[in-house]
VEXDODREN-86937 format. One line per field, with one value per residue (C-alpha): chain; x, y negated, z; residue number from 0. Coordinates in Angstrom, 3 decimals, padded with zeros to 6 digits, m for minus. Example, Ala and Ser with C-alpha at 12.3 -4.5 7.8 and 13.67 -1.06 7.14 Angstrom:
<recs>
kette <- A	A
u <- 012.300	013.670
v <- 004.500	001.060
w <- 007.800	007.140
nr <- 0	1
</recs>
This chain:
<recs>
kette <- A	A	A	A	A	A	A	A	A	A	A	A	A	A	A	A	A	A	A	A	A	A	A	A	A	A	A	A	A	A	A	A	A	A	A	A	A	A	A	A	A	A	A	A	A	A	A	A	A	A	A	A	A	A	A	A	A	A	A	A	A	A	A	A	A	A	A	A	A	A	A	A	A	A	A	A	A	A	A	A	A	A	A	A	A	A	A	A	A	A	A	A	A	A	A	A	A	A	A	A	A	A	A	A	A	A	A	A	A	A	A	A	A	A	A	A	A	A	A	A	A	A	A	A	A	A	A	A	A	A	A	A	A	A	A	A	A	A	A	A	A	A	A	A	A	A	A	A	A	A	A	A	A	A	A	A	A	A	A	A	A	A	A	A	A	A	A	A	A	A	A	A	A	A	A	A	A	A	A	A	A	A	A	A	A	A	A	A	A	A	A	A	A	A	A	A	A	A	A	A	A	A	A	A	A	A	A	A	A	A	A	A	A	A	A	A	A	A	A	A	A	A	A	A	A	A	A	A	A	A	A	A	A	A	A	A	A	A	A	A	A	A	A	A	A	A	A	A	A	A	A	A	A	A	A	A	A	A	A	A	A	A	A	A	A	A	A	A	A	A	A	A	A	A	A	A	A	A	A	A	A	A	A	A	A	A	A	A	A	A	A	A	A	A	A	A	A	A	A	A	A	A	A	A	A	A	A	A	A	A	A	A	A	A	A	A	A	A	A	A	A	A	A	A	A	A	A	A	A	A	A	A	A	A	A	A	A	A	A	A	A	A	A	A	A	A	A	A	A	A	A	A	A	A	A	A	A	A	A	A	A	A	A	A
u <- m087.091	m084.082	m082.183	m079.159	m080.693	m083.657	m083.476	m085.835	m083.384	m082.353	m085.872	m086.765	m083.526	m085.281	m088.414	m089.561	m090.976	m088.203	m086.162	m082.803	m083.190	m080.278	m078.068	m079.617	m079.004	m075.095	m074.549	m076.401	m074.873	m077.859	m076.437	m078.299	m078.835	m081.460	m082.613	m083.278	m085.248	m087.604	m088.870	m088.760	m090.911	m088.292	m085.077	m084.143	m083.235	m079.342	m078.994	m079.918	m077.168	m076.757	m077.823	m073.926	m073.446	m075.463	m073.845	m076.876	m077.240	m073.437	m073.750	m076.895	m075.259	m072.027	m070.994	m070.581	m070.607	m067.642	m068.617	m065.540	m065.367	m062.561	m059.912	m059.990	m056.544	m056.002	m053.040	m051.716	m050.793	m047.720	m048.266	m050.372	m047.687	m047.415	m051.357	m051.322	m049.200	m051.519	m054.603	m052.760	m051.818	m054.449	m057.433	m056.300	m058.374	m058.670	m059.751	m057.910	m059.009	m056.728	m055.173	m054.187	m056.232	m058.785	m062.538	m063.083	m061.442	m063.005	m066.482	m065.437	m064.711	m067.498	m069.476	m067.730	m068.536	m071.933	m072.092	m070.654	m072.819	m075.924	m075.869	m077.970	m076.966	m075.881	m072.729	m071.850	m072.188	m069.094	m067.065	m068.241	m065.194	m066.262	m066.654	m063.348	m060.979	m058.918	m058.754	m057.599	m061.103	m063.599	m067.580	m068.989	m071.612	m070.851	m067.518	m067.246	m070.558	m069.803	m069.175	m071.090	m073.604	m075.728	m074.146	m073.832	m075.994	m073.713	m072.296	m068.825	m066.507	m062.480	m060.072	m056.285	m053.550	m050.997	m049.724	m052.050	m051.755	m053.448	m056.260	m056.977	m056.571	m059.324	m061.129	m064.682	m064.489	m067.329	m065.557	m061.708	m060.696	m061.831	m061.023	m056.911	m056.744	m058.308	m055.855	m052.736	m053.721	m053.978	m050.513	m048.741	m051.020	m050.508	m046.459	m046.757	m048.524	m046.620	m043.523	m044.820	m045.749	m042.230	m040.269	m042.192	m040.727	m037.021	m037.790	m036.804	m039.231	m041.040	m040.200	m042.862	m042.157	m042.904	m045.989	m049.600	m052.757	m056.689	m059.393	m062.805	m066.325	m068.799	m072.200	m075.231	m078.563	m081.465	m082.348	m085.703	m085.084	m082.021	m081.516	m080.827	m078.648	m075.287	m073.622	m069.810	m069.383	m066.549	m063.064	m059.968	m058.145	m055.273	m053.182	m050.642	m053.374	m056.739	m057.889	m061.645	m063.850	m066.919	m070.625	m072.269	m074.752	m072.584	m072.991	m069.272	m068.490	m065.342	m064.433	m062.636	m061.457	m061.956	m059.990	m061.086	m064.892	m065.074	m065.677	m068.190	m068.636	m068.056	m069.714	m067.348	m069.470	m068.968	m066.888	m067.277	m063.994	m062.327	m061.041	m060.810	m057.229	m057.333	m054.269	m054.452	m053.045	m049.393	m048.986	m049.418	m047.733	m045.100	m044.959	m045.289	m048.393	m047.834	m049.735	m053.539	m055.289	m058.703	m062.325	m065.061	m068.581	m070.918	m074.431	m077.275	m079.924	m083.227	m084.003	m081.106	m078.277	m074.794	m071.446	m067.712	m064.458	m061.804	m057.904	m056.090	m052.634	m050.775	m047.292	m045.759	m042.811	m042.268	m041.957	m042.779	m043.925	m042.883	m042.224	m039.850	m036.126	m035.711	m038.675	m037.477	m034.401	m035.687	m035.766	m039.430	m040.904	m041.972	m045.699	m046.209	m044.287	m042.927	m045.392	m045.269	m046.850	m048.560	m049.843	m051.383	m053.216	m054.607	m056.182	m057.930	m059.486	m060.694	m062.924	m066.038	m064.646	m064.687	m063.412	m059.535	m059.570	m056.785	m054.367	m054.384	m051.730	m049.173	m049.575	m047.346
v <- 004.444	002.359	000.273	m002.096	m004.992	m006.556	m009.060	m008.043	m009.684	m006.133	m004.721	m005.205	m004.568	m002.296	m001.647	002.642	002.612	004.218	007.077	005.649	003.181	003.781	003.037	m000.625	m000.468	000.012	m002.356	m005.438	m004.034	m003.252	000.248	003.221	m000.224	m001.427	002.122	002.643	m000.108	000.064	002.843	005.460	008.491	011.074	011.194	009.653	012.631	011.224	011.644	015.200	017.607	020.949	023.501	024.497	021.218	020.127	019.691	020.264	023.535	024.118	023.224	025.207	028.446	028.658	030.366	027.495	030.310	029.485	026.528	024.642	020.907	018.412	017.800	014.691	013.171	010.818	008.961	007.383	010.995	012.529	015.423	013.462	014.288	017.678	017.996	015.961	018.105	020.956	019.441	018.624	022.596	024.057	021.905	018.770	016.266	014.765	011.763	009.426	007.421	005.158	004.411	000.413	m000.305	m003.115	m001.570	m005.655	m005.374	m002.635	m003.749	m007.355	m004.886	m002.964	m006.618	m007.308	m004.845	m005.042	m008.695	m008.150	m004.982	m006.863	m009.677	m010.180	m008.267	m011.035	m011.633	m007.889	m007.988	m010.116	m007.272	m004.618	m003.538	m005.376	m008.402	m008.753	m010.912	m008.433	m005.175	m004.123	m004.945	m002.753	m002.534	000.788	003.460	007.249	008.175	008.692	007.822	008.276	011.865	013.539	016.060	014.524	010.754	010.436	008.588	006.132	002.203	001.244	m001.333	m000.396	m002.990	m001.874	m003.969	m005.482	m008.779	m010.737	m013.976	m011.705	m010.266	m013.531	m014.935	m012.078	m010.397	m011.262	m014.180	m013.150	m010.100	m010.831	m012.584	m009.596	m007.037	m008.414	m008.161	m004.866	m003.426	m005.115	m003.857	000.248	m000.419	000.491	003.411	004.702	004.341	006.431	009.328	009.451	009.509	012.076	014.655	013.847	014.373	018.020	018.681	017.449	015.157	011.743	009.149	007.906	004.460	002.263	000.355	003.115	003.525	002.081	001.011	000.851	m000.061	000.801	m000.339	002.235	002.682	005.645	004.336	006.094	008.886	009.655	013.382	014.266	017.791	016.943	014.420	013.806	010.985	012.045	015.441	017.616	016.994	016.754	013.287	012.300	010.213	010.770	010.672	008.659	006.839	006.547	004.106	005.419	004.094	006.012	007.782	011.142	012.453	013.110	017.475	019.068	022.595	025.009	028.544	031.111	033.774	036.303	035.405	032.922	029.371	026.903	023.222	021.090	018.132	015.005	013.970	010.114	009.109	005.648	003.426	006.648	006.999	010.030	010.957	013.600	014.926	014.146	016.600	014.628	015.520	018.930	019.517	017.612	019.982	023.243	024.089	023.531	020.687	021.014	018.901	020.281	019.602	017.108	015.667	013.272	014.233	011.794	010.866	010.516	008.445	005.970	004.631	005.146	002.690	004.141	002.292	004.267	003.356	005.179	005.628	006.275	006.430	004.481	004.114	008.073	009.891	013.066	014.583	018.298	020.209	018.067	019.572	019.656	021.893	024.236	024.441	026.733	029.594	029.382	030.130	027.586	026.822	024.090	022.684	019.366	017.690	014.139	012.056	009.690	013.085	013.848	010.064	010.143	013.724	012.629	009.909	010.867	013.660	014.017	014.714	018.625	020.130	021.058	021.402	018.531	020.242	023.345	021.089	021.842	025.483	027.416
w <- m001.536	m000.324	m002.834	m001.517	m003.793	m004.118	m006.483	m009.338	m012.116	m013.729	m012.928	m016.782	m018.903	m021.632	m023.212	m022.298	m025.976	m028.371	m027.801	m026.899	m024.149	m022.193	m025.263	m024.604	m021.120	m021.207	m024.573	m022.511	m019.015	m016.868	m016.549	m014.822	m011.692	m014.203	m015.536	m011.529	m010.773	m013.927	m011.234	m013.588	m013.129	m015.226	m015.665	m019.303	m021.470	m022.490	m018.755	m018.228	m017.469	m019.179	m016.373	m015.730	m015.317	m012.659	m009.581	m006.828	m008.800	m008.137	m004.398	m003.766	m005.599	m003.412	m000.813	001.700	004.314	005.870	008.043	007.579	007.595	005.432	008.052	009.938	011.226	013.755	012.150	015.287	016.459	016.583	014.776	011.737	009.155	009.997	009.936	006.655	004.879	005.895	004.857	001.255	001.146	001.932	001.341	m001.237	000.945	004.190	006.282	008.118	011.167	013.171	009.467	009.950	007.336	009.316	009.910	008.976	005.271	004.741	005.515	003.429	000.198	000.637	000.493	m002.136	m004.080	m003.325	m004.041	m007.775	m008.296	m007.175	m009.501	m012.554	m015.709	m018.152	m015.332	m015.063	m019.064	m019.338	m018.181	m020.529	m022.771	m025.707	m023.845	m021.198	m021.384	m020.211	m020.580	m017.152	m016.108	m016.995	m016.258	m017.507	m017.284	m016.781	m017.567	m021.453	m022.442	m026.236	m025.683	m022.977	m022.890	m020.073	m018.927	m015.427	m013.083	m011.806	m013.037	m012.163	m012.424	m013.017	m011.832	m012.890	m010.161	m012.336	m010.409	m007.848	m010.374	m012.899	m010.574	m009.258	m012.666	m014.359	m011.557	m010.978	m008.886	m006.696	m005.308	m006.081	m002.691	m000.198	m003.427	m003.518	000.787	001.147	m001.818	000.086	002.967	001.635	000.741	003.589	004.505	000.974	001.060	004.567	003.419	000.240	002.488	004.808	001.679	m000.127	003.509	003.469	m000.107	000.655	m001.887	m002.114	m002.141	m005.012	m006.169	m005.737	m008.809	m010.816	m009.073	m010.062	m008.513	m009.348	m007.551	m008.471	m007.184	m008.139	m007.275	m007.782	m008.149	m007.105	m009.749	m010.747	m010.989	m009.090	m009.387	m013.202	m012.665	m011.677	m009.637	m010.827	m012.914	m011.218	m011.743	m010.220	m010.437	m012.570	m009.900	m007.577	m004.731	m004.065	m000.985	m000.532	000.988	000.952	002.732	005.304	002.600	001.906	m001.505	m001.962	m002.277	m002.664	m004.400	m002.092	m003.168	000.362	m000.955	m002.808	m001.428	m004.146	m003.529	m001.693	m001.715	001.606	001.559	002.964	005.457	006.069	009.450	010.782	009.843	007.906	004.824	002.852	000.952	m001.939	m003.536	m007.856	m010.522	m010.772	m007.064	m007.553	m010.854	m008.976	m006.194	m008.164	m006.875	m002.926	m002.392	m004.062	m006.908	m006.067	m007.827	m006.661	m007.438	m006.312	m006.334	m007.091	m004.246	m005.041	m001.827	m001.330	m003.445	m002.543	m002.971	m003.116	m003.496	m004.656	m004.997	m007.261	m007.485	m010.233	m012.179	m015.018	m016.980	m016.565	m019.976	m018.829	m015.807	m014.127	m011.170	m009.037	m008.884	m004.922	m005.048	m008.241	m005.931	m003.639	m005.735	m006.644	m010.119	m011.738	m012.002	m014.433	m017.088	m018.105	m020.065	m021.909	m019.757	m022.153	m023.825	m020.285	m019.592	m023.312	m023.567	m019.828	m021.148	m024.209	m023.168	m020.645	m017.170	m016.393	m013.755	m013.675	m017.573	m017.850	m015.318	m017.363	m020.137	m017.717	m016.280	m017.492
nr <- 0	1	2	3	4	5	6	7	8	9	10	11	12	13	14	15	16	17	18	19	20	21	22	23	24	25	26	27	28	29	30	31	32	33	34	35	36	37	38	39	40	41	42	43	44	45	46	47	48	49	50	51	52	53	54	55	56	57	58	59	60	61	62	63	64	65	66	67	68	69	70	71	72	73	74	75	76	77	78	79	80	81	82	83	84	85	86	87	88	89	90	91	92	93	94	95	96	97	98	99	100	101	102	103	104	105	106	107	108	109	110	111	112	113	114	115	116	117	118	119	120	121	122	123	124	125	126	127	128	129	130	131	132	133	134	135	136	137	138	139	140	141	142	143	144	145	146	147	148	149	150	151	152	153	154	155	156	157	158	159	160	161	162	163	164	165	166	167	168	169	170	171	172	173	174	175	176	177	178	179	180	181	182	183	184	185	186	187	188	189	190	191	192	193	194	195	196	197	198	199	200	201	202	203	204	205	206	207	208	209	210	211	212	213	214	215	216	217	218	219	220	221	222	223	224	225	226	227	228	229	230	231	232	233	234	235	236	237	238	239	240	241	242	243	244	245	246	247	248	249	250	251	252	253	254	255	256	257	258	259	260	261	262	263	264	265	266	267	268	269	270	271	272	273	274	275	276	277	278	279	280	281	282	283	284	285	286	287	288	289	290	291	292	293	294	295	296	297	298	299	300	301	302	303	304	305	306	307	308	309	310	311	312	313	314	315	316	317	318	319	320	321	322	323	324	325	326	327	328	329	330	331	332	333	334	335	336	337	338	339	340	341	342	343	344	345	346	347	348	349	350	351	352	353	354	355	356	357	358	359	360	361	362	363
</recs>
């Protein structure tokens, strides 16, 4: 089995006598990285998923007979808006090659990521969110651990862009240099496609200062029983879209409705130097419905751990959130409603992720 560290200093982080010993693991921070390498031979049971829950059981029960793969756009193309706006109709993700993001940022984040992930607990542990000293930087296990069913298999650490005095002022200093210049660097990628999917709705464009961005390292250990756990449970994402970095593992499946044949799950295969783009939930309430907030999971790998590093971007200082006018203008009926937008954030965070449940606030 292949693990991207092998430094031994997690290897012991709790003793297998007792009945809760991943509670231990998360309070001190070794996570489900120091669960992994204690080489367990079963899954712990706070880690099991209920049987509709499991994702590999998900995968192995759709369709998937159509054959089709996520789109893949050249964006130095002429006709990469048109085929963007496409992909965001009719599939909610995509990748990107050709993006202008550097292939050598993206490798230095990836590093960097690694680098923080890889270090020895009691340095992760000052990051847990009893410990930061702030709270825009977040180390965690699973997603809610207090209230789920079966936690996830996965460790991750949240890192919420306010001002670059304040990451390089609170960010883990091992990762923060390469973390701040791969984040600049998105920008202008992000700000294009945004652009592109506004243009398509005769919308104007979004304001970037009411805009938001979060970066996340987050990393799936080997699991000791895979098919009962889960890297990421399925859900769609509350953002205005999310670019993905992802490693050249795979693990990452999307949710796609084939018409009244049901559904299937594609998985996003990884493509050297891509990036992968999903539409979130405030695009598509935004949009009444044209452009597609759509599930996705991340199964667990019993062989080989896996490392993603997701942006996020988001909105602030918007009291609610609704269909935009240009696009009520047409005529159309309207899909969703206007919701608070505070109401939104809080009732996604204070559950266990599932599925599209939080998108459902604002269907009408």
């Amino acid at each position: 089995m292949a693990s991207m560290y092998d430094s031994d200093s997690d290897s012991k982080p709790v003793n297998e006598e007792g009945d809760h010993p991943w509670k231990e693991a998360i309070n001190k921070g070794y996570g489900t990285t120091g669960l992994s390498k204690m080489r367990l031979r079963a899954l712990p049971k706070a880690f099991i998923q209920p049987p509709e829950k499991r994702s590999s059981s998900m995968i192995r029960a759709s369709s998937q007979a159509s054959g089709d793969t996520i789109p893949i756009i050249d964006m130095s193309k002429a006709e990469a808006a048109e085929l963007i706006c496409e992909a965001a109709e009719k599939w909610g993700f995509f990748q990107v090659i050709n993006h202008g993001v550097p292939a050598v940022l993206m490798s230095d984040v990836m590093h960097a990521a690694r680098r923080f992930l890889g270090q020895a607990a009691e340095e992760k542990r000052r990051f847990l969110k009893e410990n930061t000293s702030c709270s825009n930087v977040v180390y965690m296990t699973s997603f809610f651990a207090e209230a789920e069913k079966g936690l996830e298999w996965s460790d991750y650490l949240s890192m919420n862009f306010v001002s670059e005095e304040e990451a390089y002022a609170f960010w883990p200093a091992i990762s923060k240099d390469a973390t701040i210049e791969y984040l600049k660097s998105s920008n202008t990628l992000i700000k294009r496609v945004l652009k592109i999917l506004m243009n398509k709705l005769n919308a104007n464009e979004l304001d970037e200062t009411n805009q938001t961005r979060r970066i996340q390292f987050n990393y799936y250990p080997i699991s000791p029983t895979p098919d009962l756990s889960v890297g990421v449970r399925s859900h769609s994402d509350v953002s205005l879209l999310t670019v993905l970095l992802q490693d050249d593992v795979g693990g990452l499946h999307v949710r796609r409705e084939i018409d009244s044949k049901g559904d299937e799950w594609v998985q996003v295969k990884p493509v050297a130097e891509s990036l992968v783009i999903n539409i979130g939930d405030f695009l598509e309430i935004m949009s009444n419905g044209i452009y597609k907030s759509v599930e996705h999971c991340v199964v667990s790998n019993g062989n080989i751990d896996r490392m993603s590093i997701p942006i996020f971007v988001g909105l602030q200082n918007s009291p609610t959130i609704g269909p935009l006018p240009e696009v009520l203008a047409t005529g159309k009926k309207a899909e969703y409603k206007e919701v608070v937008f505070s109401d939104y954030i809080k009732y996604f965070l204070n559950k266990p992720l599932d599925g599209k449940s939080t998108l459902k606030l604002a269907k009408i």
